[in-house]
N, C-alpha and C positions, 0 to 999 in steps of 0.2 A: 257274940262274934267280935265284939269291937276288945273283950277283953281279952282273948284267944288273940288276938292281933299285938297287944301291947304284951302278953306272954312272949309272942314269938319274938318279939322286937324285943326284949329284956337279954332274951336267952341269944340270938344272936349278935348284941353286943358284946354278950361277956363271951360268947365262943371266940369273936372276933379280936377282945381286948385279952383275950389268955391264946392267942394265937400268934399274937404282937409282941407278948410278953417272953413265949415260948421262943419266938423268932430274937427277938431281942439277946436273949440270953446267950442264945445258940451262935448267933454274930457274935455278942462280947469274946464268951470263951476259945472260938474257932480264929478269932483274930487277937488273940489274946499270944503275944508271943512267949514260945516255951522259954524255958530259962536254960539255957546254955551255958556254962560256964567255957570260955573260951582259956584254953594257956596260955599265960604268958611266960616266954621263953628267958634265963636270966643272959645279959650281954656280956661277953666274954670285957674284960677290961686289964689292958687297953686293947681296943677291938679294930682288927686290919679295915675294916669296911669305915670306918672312921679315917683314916691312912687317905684310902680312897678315893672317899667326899672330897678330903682335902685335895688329893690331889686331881683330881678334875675341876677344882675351883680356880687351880694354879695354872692351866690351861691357855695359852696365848694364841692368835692366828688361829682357828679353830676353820676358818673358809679353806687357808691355805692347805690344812692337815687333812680337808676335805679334797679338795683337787687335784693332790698328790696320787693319795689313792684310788682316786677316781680315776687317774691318768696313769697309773699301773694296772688295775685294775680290769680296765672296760675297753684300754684302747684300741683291743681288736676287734670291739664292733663298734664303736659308737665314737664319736667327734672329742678328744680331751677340749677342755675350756682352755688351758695354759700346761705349757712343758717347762717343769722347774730344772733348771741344775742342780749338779751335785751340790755345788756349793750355797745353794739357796735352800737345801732342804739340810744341810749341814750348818746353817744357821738357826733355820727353824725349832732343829731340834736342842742346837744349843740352849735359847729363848724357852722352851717347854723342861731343860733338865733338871730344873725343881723338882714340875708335877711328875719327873719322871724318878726323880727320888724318894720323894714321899709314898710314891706307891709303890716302890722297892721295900721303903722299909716298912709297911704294913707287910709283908712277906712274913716278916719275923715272930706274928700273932696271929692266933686262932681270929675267924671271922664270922660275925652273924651278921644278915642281913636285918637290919632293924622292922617291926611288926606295923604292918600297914593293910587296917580292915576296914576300908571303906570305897564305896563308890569311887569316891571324890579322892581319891591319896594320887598323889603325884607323884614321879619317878624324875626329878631334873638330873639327878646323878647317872642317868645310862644314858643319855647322850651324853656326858663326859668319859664314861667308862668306855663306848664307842671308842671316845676320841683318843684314849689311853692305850687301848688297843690298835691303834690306827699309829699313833706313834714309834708304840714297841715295831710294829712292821716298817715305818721307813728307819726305822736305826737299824735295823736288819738289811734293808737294803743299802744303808751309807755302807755298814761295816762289808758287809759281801763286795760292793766295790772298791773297795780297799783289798780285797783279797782276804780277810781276819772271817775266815769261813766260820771256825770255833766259835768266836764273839758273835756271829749273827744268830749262828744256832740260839746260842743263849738268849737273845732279846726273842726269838721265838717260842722258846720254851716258857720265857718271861710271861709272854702272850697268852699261851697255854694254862699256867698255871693261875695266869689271871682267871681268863674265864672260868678253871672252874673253884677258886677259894672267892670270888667275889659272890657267884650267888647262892653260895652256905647258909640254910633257914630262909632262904624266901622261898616265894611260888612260883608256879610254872612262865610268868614274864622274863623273872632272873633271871631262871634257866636258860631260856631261850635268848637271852642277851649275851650268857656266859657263852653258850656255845657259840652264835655269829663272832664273838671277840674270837675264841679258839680257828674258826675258820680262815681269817683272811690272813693268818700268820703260819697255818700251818700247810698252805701251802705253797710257802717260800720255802718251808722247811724241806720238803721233799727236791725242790735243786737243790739244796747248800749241801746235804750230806754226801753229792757224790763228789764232793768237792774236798772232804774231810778225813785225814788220817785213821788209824786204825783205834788212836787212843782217845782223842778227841770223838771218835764216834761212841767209843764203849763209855764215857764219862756222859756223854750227850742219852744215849740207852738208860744208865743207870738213873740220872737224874729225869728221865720223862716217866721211867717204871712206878717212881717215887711219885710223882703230880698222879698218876691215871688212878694210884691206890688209893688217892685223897678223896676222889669223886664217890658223893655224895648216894646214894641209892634213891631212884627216883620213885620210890614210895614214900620218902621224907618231902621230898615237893608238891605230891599230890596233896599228903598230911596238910602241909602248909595251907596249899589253895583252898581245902577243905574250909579250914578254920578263918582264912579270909572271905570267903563267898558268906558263910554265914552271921560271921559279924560284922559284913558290907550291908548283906540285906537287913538284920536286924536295924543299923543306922537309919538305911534308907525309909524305910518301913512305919519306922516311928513320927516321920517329919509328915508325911503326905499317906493317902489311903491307897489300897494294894490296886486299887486300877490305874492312877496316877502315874504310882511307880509305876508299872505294863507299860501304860500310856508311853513317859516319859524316857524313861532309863532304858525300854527294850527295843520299843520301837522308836526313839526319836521323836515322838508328834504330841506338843505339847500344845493340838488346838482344843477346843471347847466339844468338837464333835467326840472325838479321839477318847476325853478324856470320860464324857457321858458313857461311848460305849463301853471301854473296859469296866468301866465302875459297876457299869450292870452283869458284864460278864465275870464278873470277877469275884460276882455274890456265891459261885460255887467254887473256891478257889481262897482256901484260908491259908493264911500267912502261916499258920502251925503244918498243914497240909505241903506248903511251898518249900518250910525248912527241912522236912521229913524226907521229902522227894531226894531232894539236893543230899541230905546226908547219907542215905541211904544209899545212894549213886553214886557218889564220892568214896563211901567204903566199899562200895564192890570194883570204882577202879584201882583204891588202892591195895586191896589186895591181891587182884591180878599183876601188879605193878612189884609185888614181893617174889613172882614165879615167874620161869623163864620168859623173853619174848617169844622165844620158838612157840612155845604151844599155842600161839596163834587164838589166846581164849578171843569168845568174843566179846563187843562192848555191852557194858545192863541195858538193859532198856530203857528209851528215853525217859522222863516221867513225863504223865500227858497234860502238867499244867501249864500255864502257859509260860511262865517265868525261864525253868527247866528244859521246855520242849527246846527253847534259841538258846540258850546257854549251854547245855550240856555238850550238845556235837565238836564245841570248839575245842573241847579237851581232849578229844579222842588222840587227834596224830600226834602230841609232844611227845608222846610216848617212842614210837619211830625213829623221832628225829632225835633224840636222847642216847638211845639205843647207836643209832649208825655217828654219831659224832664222838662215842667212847670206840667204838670199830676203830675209826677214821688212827683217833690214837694209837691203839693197839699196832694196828699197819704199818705206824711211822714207826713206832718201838723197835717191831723186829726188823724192820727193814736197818736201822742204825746198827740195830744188833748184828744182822748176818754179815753189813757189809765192814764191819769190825775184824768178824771171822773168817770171811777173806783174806784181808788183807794181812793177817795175821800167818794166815795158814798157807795161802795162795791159794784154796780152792773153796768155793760155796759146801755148804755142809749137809753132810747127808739126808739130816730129816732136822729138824726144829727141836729136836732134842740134846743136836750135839750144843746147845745157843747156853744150856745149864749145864753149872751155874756160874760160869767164868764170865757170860755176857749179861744176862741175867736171869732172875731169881727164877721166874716160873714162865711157861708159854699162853698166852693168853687164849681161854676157850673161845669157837665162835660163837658170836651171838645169835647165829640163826639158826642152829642144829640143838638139840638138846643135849647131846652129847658131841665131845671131841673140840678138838684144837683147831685153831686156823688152818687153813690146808697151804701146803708147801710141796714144791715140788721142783725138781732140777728139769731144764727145758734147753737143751742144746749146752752152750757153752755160759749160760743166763740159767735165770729161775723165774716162777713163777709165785705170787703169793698172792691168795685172796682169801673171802671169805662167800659160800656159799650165797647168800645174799638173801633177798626179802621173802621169797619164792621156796627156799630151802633145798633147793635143789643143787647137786654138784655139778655145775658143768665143765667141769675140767680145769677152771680160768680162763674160762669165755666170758669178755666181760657185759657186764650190762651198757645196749649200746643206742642208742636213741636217733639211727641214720635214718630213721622210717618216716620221722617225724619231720622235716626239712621247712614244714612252712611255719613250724612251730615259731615265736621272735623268738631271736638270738639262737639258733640253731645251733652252732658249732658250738658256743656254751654249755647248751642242755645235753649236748649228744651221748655224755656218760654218766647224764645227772642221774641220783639213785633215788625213786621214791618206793613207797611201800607198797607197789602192787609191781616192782618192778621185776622182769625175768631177766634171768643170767646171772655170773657173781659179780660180785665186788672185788675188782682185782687194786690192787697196792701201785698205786703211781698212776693210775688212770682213773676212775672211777672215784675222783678226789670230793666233788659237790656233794 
C-alpha cells in the first residue's frame, strides 16, 4: 500500500508539473504579442502641418481670443465674461498676424499629420489649431464690420480649408478637431453671403468647391485609428501585464484590489486575442466607411473582451458627424452658387442643374439617399434647399426641429440641432449645428 501511495504521489506530480508546463506555455505564446508591422507613412517635405505647429506657437492673448468667441458665440444664452471692441479685437488680431501668416502659408503644401501610436502621445497643437480657427472667425467678423463682405468670406473659407487640410493622415481626434474648426466659421459664413455681389459669390462657390474636393475619405481615418489603437496597445502592453493595463488605462483604478482582479480575470483574455478583436472590428468599420452612409449598415459586433467591449462604441458616431459636416459644406456651396445665379439672371433657377457649369462644376449628391442630388425647390418668391437628413426620408424641407424638447439646456440652441437618429430634413440656413 505504502508503495501504491508513493506511485500515485510520483504520477500526480508529474501530471501536476506537466500541467504547469502545459499552462506555462499556453500563457507565454497567448501573450506573446503578434508582430504587426505597423506603416509608416513618408512626411510630405516641406509639410503645411509643420506651417501649423508653428503657427499656433505664434499665438499671443489666447484668454482674449477665447472670450471673444465665447461673447459671440453664447451670448444668447449665457452671461459673456467681457465685451471687447472693435478696436480691441482689431488689435488683437493685429498681435496674432504672424501666427496668422504662417498658417496661411502652410496653405501652399501638401499636409500630414505627423504619426502618434501611443497611449501617452499628446496633442498640444489643437488647442492652438482651436485657436487658429477662432482667429480666422474674428477677422471675419472685423472685416464684415467694415462692410469688406468678399474679405470675410475669405478668412471663412480660410477656416474651412483649415479644418479640413490640417487633419490629412491623422485619426479620428484630428478629424473631429478639423471639423469643430470648420463649424464656428461657417456659420458666419451663412450671413455674409447675402451680403455679397453676384461675382464675389461665384469666386467664393468656386473656391469652397475646390476645399470640399480636398476632404479626405473617412475610410483613410478609420485606416489611421486602426494603426494607432494597435501600436498604442502593443506600447502599453509591453510596460505592465494585460490586467494592469484593464486596471489602469480603461477603468482608471490603479488600487491594489483593482489590479488583483483584473489580473485574475484577465487570465482568459490574451493580448494576441485583444489585438485580433480590435483589428478585425476596425476592418469591418472601415469597410463600411468605403459605402454609402445611406445604407445605414450596421456596427460589427462588440468584441467581448474586455479591452474592446469600452473602446469600441466610441467610434461608432464620428462617422455621422463626418458625414453631416461635409453636407453642412455642400449647402454653403450651392447656396453661394444659386445666389450668384440670381443676381446674375434676376430669378432663382429652375432646378440645380441650371447651377453647371458656369457656377460650378458638378451638384453635390445627398448624403442620405443612395441615390440623387441635394433637393431644391422654388417656394413662393424664395427656395428651399436641403437634404433629406439622417432618417432618409423626404419631407418636402421640413426642417428637423427640436420644439418638443424645451427643457432640454440651452433649448433655443439645440432646437434645429441634427443628430443621427434625428427626423425631418436638413434644410440650408437652419439646420446649421
Amino acid at each position: 500500500m505504502g508503495r501504491k501511495r508513493v506511485d500515485m504521489l510520483i504520477i500526480a506530480v508529474v501530471f501536476i508539473a506537466v500541467l504547469a508546463v502545459i499552462g506555462a506555455i499556453w500563457f507565454i505564446n497567448s501573450n506573446r504579442m503578434p508582430e504587426i508591422k505597423l506603416p509608416t507613412p513618408v512626411m510630405p517635405s516641406p509639410n503645411a502641418y509643420d506651417y501649423y505647429t508653428s503657427a499656433g506657437n505664434l499665438i499671443v492673448d489666447s484668454k482674449k481670443i477665447d472670450e471673444i468667441v465665447y461673447e459671440q458665440t453664447f451670448s444668447r444664452t449665457r452671461t459673456s465674461p467681457k465685451v471687447y471692441s472693435l478696436a480691441e479685437k482689431e488689435a488683437l488680431l493685429a498681435n496674432n498676424e504672424p501666427a496668422l501668416q504662417m498658417m496661411r502659408d502652410g496653405f501652399d503644401y501638401e499636409c500630414m499629420a505627423p504619426v502618434r501610436r501611443s497611449f501617452d502621445a499628446l496633442f498640444p497643437e489643437f488647442r492652438h489649431f482651436q485657436n487658429l480657427g477662432r482667429l480666422l472667425y474674428i477677422e471675419s467678423q472685423i472685416k464684415s464690420a467694415k462692410g469688406d463682405y468678399a474679405g470675410a468670406m475669405d478668412s471663412c473659407l480660410d477656416g474651412i480649408y483649415f479644418g479640413v487640410n490640417a487633419p490629412s493622415g491623422g485619426s479620428r481626434i484630428h478629424r473631429l478637431v478639423g471639423i469643430s474648426n470648420q463649424k464656428i466659421v461657417r456659420e458666419d459664413a451663412w450671413k455674409l453671403l447675402e451680403q455679397m455681389d453676384a461675382g464675389e459669390c461665384r469666386a467664393a462657390a468656386g473656391r469652397l468647391e475646390h476645399i470640399v474636393s480636398k476632404q479626405r475619405p473617412f475610410a483613410e481615418v478609420l485606416e489611421e485609428e486602426k494603426w494607432f489603437g494597435i501600436g498604442a496597445f502593443q506600447e502599453a502592453v509591453q510596460k505592465e501585464t494585460m490586467g494592469d493595463f484593464i486596471s489602469s488605462a480603461i477603468y482608471d483604478d490603479n488600487s491594489l484590489r483593482s489590479r488583483i482582479v483584473w489580473n485574475i480575470r484577465a487570465l482568459k483574455t490574451s493580448k494576441q486575442k485583444v489585438i485580433r478583436n480590435y483589428s478585425d472590428y476596425m476592418d469591418q468599420l472601415i469597410e463600411n466607411a468605403k459605402k454609402p452612409y445611406a445604407l445605414h449598415l450596421p456596427d460589427p459586433p462588440t468584441p467581448d473582451d474586455p479591452v474592446n467591449s469600452v473602446l469600441a462604441p466610441v467610434l461608432n458616431r464620428a462617422r455621422f458627424s463626418d458625414e453631416l459636416n461635409q453636407l453642412q459644406n455642400e449647402l454653403l456651396l450651392l447656396k453661394l452658387a444659386i445666389r450668384a445665379y440670381k443676381l446674375d439672371n434676376g430669378r432663382y433657377p429652375a432646378s440645380l442643374s441650371d447651377l453647371t457649369p458656369d457656377y460650378i462644376k458638378s451638384i453635390p449628391r445627398d448624403r442620405f439617399v443612395l441615390k440623387g442630388p441635394i433637393r431644391y425647390k422654388q417656394q413662393g418668391s424664395s427656395y428651399v434647399l436641403y437634404s433629406v437628413g439622417p432618417d432618409g426620408k423626404d419631407d418636402g424641407g421640413k426642417p428637423i426641429d427640436n420644439i418638443k424638447s424645451p427643457s432640454r439646456p440651452n433649448a433655443d440652441e439645440l432646437r434645429y440641432h441634427v443628430e443621427d437618429k434625428s427626423k425631418g430634413d436638413i434644410v440650408a440656413g437652419i439646420n446649421l449645428k
